[in-house]
C-alpha positions, 0 to 999 in steps of 0.5 A, spaced: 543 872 910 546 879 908 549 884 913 542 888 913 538 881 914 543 880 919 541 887 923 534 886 922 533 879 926 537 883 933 532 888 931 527 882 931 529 879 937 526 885 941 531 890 940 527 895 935 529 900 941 537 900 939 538 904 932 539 900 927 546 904 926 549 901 932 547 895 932 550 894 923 556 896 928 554 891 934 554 885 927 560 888 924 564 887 931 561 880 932 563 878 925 570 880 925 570 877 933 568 870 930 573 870 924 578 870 929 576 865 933 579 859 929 583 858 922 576 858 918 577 855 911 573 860 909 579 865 910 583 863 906 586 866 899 590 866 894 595 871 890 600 872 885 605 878 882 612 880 883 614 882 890 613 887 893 606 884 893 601 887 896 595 884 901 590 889 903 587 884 907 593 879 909 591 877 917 597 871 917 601 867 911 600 860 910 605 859 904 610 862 899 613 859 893 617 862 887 618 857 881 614 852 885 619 852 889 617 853 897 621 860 900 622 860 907 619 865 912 624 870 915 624 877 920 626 882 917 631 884 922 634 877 922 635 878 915 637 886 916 642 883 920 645 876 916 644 879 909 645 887 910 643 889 903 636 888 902 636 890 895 640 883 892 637 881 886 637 873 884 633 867 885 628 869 892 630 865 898 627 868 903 620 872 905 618 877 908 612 882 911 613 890 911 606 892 915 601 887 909 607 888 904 610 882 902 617 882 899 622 877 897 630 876 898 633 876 894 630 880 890 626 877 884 622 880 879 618 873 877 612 872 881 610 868 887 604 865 889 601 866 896 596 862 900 594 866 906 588 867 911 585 874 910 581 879 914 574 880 913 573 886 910 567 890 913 561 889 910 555 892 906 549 892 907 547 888 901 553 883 903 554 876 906 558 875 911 564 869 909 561 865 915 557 859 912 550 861 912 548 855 918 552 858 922 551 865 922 546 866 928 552 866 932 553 873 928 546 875 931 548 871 937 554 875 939 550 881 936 545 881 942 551 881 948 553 888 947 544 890 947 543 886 953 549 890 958 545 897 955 540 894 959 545 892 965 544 885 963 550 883 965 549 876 967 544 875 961 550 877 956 555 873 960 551 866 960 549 867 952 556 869 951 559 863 954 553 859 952 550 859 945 555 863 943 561 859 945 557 852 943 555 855 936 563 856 934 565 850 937 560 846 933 562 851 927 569 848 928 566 841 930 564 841 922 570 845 917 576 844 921 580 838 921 577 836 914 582 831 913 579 824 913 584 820 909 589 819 915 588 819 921 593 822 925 599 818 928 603 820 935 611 817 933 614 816 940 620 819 941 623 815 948 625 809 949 620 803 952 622 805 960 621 812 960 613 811 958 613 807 965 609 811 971 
């Protein structure tokens, strides 16, 4: 569903009395809201060029390499404090964020390569969200809650929160996380065999 398809089915649920332009915002909150829910996927992004590179929608970095070897991610103050000059050039060592700037050091003019996990941007009415499309009546879902307290229906906006809502992200993170079939995970024990005895 586009943003606008999305508007019109809170509409149709009864809540043709609400402007339209006030509910896109109701849509766009509970959009963003569900995005920050869990690690989705359908957030993540790639990017390359020089640093500083800049990443207008970054939300967290998952990796960075230069040269296909793996740089390491460092506090801008530790680095201020073990390497005093930012400015060094040669080959990058450690990555770094200035507000949704990334920037290496040393400094390099080679390109790096970034996976990261974006924020949604705002949609247009013509737009689909980035949520897969069985899943996007949870937008309109959570969309109804702010309608329902406009109508001091606070019991009711609470129960579909913590009802419908929650179950459809749960149900979202049951089918896209932890896609990883091949190997099961393993639990390495770490004691000797007397310190598991109760």
């Amino acid at each position: 569903m586009t943003r606008a398809e999305l508007v019109q089915e809170v509409v149709d649920r009864g809540y043709d009395y609400v402007s339209t332009a006030r509910i896109g915002r109701f849509v766009d909150t509970a959009y963003r809201r569900i995005c920050s829910q869990r690690n989705w996927p359908f957030l993540e992004a790639e990017a390359q060029g020089a640093p500083p590179l800049e990443l207008a929608d970054l939300w967290k970095v998952l990796s960075v390499s230069a040269n296909e070897h793996p740089l390491s991610p460092a506090d801008r103050r530790w680095l201020v404090a073990a390497y005093p000059n930012l400015t060094d050039e040669g080959e990058p060592v450690f990555w770094y964020l200035e507000n949704t700037t990334l920037k290496s050091y040393p400094v390099t003019s080679d390109e790096v390569a970034v996976r990261y996990r974006k924020r949604p941007t705002a949609l247009a009415d013509s737009e689909e969200p980035l949520i897969p499309e069985e899943f996007q009546d949870v937008i309109v879902d959570l969309a109804i809650v702010p309608c329902l307290k406009d109508d001091d229906e606070f019991q009711e906006a609470r129960e579909l929160k913590l009802g419908e809502v929650k179950e459809g992200i749960q149900e979202m993170a049951a089918a896209l996380l932890g896609r990883n079939n091949q190997s099961a995970e393993t639990v390495q024990r770490t004691g000797q065999p007397g310190d598991y005895l109760g």
